[in-house]
TIRO-2110 file (N, C-alpha, C; in Angstrom, 1 decimal):
// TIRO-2110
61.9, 109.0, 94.9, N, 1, A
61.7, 110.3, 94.3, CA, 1, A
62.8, 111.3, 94.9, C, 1, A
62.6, 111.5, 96.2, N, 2, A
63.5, 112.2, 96.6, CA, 2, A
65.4, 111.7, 96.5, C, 2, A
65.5, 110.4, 96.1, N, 3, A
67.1, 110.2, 95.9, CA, 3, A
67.5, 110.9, 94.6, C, 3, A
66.3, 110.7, 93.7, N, 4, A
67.0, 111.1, 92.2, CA, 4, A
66.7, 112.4, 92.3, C, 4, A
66.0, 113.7, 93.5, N, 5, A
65.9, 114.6, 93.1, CA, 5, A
67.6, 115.3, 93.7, C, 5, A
68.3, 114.7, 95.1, N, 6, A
69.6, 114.9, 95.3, CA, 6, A
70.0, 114.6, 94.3, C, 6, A
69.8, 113.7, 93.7, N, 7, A
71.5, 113.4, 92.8, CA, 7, A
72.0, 114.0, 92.1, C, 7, A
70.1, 114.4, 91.5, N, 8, A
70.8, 115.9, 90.2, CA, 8, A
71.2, 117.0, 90.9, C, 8, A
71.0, 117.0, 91.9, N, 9, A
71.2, 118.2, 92.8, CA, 9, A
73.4, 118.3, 92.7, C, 9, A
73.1, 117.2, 93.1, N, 10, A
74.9, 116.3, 93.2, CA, 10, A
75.6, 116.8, 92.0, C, 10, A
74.6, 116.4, 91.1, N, 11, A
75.6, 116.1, 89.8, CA, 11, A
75.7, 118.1, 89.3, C, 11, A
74.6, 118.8, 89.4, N, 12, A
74.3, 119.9, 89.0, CA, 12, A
75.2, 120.9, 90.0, C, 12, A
75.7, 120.4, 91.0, N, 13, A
76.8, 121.0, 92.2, CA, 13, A
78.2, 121.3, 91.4, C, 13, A
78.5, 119.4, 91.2, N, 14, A
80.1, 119.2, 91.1, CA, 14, A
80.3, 119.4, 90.0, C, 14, A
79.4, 120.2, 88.9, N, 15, A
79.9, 119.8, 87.4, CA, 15, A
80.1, 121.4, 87.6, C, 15, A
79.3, 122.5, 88.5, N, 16, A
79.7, 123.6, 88.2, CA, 16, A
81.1, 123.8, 88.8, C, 16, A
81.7, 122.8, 89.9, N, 17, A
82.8, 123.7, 90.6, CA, 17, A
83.6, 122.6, 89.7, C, 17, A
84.0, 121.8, 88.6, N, 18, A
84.3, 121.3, 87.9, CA, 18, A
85.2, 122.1, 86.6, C, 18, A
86.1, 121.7, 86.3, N, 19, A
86.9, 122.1, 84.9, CA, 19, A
86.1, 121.3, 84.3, C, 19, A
86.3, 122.4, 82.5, N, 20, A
86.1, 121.6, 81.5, CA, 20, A
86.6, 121.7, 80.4, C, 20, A
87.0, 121.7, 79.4, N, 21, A
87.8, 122.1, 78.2, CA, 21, A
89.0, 121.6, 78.9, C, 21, A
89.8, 123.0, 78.2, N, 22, A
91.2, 123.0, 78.7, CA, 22, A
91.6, 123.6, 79.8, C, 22, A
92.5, 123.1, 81.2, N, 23, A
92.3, 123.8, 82.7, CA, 23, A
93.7, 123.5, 83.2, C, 23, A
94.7, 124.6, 83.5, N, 24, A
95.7, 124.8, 83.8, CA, 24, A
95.9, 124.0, 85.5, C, 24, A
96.4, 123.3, 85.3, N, 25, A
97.0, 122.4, 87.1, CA, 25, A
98.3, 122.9, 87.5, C, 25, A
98.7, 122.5, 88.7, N, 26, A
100.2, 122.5, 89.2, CA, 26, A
100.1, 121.4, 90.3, C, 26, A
101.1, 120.6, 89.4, N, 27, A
101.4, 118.9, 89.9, CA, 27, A
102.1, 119.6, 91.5, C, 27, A
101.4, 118.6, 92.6, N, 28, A
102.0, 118.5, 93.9, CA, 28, A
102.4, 117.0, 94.1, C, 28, A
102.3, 116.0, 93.0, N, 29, A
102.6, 114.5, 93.8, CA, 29, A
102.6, 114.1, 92.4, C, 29, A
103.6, 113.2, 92.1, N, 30, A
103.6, 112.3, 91.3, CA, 30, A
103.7, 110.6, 92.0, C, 30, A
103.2, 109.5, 91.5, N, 31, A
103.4, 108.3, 92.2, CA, 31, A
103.1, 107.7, 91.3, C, 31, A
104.2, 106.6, 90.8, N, 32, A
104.5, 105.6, 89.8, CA, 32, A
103.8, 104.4, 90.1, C, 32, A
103.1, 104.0, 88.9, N, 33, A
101.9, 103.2, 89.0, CA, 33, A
102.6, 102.2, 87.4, C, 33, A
101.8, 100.9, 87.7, N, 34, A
102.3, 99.7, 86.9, CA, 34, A
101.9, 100.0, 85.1, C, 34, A
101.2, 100.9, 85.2, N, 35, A
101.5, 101.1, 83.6, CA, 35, A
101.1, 103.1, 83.3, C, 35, A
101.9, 103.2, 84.5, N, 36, A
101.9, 104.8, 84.2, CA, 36, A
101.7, 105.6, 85.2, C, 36, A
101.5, 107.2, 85.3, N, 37, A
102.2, 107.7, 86.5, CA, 37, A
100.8, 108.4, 87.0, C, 37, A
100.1, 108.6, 87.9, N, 38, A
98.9, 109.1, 88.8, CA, 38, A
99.8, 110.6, 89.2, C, 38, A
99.0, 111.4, 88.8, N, 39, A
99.5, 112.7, 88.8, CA, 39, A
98.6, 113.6, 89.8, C, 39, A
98.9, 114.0, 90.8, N, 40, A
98.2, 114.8, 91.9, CA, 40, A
98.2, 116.3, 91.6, C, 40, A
96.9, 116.7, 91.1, N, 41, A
96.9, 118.4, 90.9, CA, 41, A
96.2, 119.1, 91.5, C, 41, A
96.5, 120.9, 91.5, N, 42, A
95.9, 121.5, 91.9, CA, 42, A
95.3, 122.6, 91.0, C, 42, A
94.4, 122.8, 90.9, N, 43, A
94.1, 124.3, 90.3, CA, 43, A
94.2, 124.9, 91.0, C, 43, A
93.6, 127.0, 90.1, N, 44, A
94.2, 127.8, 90.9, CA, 44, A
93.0, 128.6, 92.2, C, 44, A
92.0, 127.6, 92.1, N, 45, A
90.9, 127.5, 93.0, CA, 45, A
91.9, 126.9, 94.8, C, 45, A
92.1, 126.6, 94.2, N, 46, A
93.0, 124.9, 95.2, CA, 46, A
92.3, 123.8, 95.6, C, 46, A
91.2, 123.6, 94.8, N, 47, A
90.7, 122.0, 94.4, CA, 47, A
92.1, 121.2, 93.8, C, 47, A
91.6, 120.4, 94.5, N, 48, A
92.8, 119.1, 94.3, CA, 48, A
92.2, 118.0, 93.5, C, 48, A
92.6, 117.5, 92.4, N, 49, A
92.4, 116.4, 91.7, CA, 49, A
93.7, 115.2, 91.4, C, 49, A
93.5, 114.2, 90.8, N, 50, A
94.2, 113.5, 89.9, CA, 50, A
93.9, 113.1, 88.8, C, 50, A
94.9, 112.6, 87.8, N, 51, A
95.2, 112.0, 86.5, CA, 51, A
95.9, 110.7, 86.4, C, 51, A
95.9, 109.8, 85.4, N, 52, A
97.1, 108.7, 85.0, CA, 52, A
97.6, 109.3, 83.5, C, 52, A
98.9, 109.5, 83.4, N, 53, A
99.2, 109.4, 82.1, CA, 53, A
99.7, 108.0, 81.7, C, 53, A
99.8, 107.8, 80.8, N, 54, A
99.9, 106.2, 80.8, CA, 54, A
100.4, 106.6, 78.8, C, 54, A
101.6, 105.3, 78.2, N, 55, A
101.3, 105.5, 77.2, CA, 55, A
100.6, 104.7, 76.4, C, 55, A
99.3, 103.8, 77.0, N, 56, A
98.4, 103.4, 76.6, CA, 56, A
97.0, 104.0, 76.6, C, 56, A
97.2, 105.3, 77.4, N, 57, A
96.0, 106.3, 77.0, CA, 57, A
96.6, 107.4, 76.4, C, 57, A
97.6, 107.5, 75.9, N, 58, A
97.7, 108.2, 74.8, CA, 58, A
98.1, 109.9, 75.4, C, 58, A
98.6, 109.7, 76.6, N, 59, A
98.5, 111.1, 77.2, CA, 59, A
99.8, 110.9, 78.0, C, 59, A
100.7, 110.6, 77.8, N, 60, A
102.1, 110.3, 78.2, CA, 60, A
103.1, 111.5, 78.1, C, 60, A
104.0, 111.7, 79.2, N, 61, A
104.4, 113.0, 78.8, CA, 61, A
105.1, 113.1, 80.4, C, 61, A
106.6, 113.3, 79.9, N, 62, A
107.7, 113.5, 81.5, CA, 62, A
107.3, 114.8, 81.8, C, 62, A
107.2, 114.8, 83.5, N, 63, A
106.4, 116.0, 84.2, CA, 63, A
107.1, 115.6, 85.2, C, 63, A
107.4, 116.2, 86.0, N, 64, A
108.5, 117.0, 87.6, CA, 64, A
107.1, 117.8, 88.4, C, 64, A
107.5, 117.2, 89.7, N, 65, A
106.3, 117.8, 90.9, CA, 65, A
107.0, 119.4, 90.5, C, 65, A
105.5, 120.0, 90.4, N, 66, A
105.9, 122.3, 90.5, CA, 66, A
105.3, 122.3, 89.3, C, 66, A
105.6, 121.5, 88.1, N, 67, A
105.3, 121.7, 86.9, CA, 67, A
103.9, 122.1, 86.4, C, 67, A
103.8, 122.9, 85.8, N, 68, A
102.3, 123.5, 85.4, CA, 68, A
101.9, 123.0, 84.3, C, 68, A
100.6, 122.2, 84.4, N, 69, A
99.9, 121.6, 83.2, CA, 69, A
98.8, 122.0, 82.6, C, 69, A
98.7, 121.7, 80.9, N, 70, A
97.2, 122.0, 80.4, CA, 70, A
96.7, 120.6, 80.0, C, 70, A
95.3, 120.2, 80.5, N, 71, A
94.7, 118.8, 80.5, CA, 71, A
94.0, 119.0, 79.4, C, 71, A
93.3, 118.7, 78.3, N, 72, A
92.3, 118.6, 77.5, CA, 72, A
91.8, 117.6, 78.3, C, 72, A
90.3, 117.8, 78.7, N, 73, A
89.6, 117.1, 79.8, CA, 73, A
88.7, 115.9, 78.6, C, 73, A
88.9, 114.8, 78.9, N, 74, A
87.9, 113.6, 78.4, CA, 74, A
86.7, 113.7, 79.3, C, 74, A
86.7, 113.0, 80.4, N, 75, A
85.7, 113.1, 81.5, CA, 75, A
85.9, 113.4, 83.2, C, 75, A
85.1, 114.0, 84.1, N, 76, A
85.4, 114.0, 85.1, CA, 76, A
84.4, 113.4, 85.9, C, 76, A
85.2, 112.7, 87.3, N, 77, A
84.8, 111.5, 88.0, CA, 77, A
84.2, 111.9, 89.6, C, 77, A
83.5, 113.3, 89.2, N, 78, A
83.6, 114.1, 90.2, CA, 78, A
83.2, 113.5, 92.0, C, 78, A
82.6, 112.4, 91.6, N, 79, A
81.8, 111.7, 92.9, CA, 79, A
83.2, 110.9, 93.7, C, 79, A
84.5, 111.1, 93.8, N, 80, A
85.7, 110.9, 94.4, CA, 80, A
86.4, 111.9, 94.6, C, 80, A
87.0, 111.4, 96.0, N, 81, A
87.7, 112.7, 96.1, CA, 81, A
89.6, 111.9, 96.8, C, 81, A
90.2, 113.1, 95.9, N, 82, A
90.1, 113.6, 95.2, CA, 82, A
89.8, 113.4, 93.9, C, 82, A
88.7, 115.1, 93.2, N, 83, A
88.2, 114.4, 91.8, CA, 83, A
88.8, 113.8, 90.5, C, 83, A
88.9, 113.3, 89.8, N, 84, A
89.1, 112.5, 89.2, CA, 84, A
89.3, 112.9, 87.6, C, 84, A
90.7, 113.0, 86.8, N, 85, A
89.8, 113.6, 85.5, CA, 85, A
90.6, 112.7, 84.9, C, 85, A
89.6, 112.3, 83.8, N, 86, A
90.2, 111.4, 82.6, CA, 86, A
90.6, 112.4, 81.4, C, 86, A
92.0, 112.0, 81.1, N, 87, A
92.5, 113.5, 80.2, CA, 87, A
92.8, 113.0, 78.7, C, 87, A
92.4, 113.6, 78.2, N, 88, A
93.0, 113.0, 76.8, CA, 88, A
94.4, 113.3, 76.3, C, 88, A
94.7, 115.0, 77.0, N, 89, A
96.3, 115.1, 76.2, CA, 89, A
97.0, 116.0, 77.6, C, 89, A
98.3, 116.1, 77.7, N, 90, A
98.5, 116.5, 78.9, CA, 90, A
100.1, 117.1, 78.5, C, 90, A
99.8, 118.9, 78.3, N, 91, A
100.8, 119.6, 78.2, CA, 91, A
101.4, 120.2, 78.7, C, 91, A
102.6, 119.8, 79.2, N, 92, A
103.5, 120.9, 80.2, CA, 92, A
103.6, 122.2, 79.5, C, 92, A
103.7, 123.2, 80.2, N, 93, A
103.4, 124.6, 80.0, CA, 93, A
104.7, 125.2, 80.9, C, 93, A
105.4, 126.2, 80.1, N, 94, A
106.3, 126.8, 80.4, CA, 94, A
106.5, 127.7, 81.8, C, 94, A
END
């Protein structure tokens, strides 16, 4: 009883300090990965997260560490740290 009453507690935590929609990042680390690149962000909170663009998830796209992104968020994996977002489209932003 009391584990499932934390967890919603957990999940009811990380989904509020959580992005959702569309959420502006600034890449600090890029690191090349066997079918695509693991992207290290920050928002302007300074929560830190990552991404893979891959062009098998459909979200591929040349990005330079500084560069400022907009993610359209698929899902977030918030129970890792750093958290985790599965992105569907991934726009460099001027």
């Amino acid at each position: 009883m009391y584990n499932k009453i934390l967890m919603l507690l957990l999940i009811l935590v990380t989904s509020c300090n959580n992005p959702s929609g569309e959420t502006v990042f600034s890449i600090t680390k890029i690191e090349q990965g066997k079918d695509g690149k693991t992207l290290f962000l920050v928002d302007s909170e300074g929560t830190e997260y990552t991404t893979v663009i891959s062009i098998p998830n459909g979200n591929h796209v040349e990005v330079e560490v500084g560069d400022r992104v907009k993610l359209e968020i698929n899902e977030i994996l918030g129970d890792m740290e750093p958290i985790v977002i599965l992105s569907r489209t991934v726009e460099v932003l001027d």
